[in-house]
N, C-alpha and C positions, 0 to 999 in steps of 0.2 A: 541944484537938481533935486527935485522931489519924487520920489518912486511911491506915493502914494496913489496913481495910476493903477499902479500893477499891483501894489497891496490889494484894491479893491476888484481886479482882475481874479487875484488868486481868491478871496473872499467868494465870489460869486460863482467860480467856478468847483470850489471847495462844497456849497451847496448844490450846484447841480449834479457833481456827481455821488452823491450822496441819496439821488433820486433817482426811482426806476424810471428807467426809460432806452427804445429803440434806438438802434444807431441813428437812424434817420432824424428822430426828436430831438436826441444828443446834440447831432454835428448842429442841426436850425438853431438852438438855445444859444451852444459855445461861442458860433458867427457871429449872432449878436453881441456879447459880451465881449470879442476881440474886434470887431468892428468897431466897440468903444473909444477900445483902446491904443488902437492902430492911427485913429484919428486924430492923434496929440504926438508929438515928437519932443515932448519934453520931459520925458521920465526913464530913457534907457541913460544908465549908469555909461561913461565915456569908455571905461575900463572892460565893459564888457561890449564894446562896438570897434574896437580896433582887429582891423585886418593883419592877415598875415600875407608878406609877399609872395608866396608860394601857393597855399593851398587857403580855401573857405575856412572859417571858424566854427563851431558850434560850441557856444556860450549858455551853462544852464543858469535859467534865471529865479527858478522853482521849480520842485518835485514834490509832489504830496507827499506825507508820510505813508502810506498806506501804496504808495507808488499807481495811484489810479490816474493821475496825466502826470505831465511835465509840462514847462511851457521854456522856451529856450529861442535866445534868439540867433540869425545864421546870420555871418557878416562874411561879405563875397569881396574880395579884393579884385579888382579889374580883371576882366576875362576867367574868370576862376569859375569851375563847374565842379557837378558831383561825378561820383560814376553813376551806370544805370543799377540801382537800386531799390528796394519795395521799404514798407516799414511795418506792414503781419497786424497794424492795429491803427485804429482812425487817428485822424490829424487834422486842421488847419492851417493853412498857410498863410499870413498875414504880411502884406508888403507896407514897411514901415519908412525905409529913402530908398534910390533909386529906380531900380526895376530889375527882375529877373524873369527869364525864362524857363517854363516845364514843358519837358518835350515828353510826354507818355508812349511808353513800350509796351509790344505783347508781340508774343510767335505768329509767324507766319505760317502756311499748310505746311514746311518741311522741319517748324521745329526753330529756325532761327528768330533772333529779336529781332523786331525791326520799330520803325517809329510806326505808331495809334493815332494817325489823325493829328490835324496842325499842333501846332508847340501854341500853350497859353501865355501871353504876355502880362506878367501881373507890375501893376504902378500901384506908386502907394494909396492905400485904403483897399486896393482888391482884396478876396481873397480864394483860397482853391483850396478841397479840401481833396482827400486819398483817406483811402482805404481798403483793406481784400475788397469787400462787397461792390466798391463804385470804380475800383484802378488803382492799382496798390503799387505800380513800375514805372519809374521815370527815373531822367535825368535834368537837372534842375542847373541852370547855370546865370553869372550876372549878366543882364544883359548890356552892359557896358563894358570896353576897352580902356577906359580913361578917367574910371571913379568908382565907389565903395556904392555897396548895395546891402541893403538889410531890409532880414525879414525877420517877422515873429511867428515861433509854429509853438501849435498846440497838438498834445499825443492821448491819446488815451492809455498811457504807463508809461514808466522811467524810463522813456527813451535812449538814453545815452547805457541804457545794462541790457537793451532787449536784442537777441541774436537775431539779426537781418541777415540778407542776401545780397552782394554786388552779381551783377550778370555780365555775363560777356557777349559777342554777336553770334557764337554758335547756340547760343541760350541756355549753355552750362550757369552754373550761377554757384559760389564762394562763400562763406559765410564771414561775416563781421559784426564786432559788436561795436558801435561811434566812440563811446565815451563823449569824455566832454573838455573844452580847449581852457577851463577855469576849475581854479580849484576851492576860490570863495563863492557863495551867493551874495546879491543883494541882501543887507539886512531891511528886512519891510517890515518890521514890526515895529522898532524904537519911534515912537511919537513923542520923544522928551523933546523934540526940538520943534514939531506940530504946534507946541503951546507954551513953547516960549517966550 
């Protein structure tokens, strides 16, 4: 397995955001670059794609140092969802096997959550992105009963340290900070074995 994919993932996105530019500009550039990447299934490490029988994973697979994205990938064990949750800074969502479902939330006229217009069905190569500015609240779950689903997201900061909100249906909403289900990275630098 060669993660020299995602090396050049993290490369390219390492200069973009290094560059001024609009949310708007941002998310069209990143898409590209994870539309890349999303389009090969041979570069996610085995160790960082295995489910847990219980609940989703979130696997980081890189964080800049400067903590300007993350890119991490979520592995949905059958029937397995989020709660309804926001994430306060832009994203992409990159469906890499199976398929999962986002169902977008926002208040009704009394104040409770309710669902925003149909649920997105994302297969792999789609992708969806979030943020405050375009819809920042959903719940995201595999859409399968009977197999492993993963996705690759992209954040604009160390997602897994940024304090979020879970909501509940009276539209109180919780604070939580993810973390993350790994406590090594990919190494993507060592190319002694590139030119062997």
């Amino acid at each position: 397995m060669s993660t020299h994919a995602l090396r050049d993932f993290v490369v390219a996105l390492t200069h973009e955001v290094a560059q001024p530019a609009d949310e708007a500009q941002r998310l069209a550039t990143v898409r590209g670059h994870l539309a890349t990447l999303i389009a090969r299934d041979d570069w996610l490490p085995d160790e960082l794609a295995w489910p847990h029988p219980q609940f989703y994973r979130q696997y980081l697979l890189h964080a800049d140092p400067l903590e300007r994205f993350s890119v991490v990938s979520f592995v949905w064990g059958p029937g397995q969802q989020t709660p309804v949750h926001d994430h306060t800074v832009w994203g992409l969502i990159g469906m890499l096997r199976g398929e999962e479902v986002a169902q977008p939330f926002g208040p009704d006229a009394s104040g409770r959550l309710v669902p925003q217009g149909p649920a997105t069905r994302l297969r792999p190569g789609d992708i969806e992105a979030v943020s405050p500015t375009l819809g920042d609240v959903h719940q995201v779950s595999n859409a399968f009963a009977d197999r492993t689903s993963i996705s690759i997201h992209v954040y604009g900061a160390n997602i897994g340290a940024v304090q979020r909100w879970v909501y509940a249906e009276d539209g109180s909403r919780k604070p939580f900070i993810s973390g993350y289900s790994n406590t090594s990275v990919p190494n993507l630098w060592d190319r002694s074995k590139e030119n062997g």
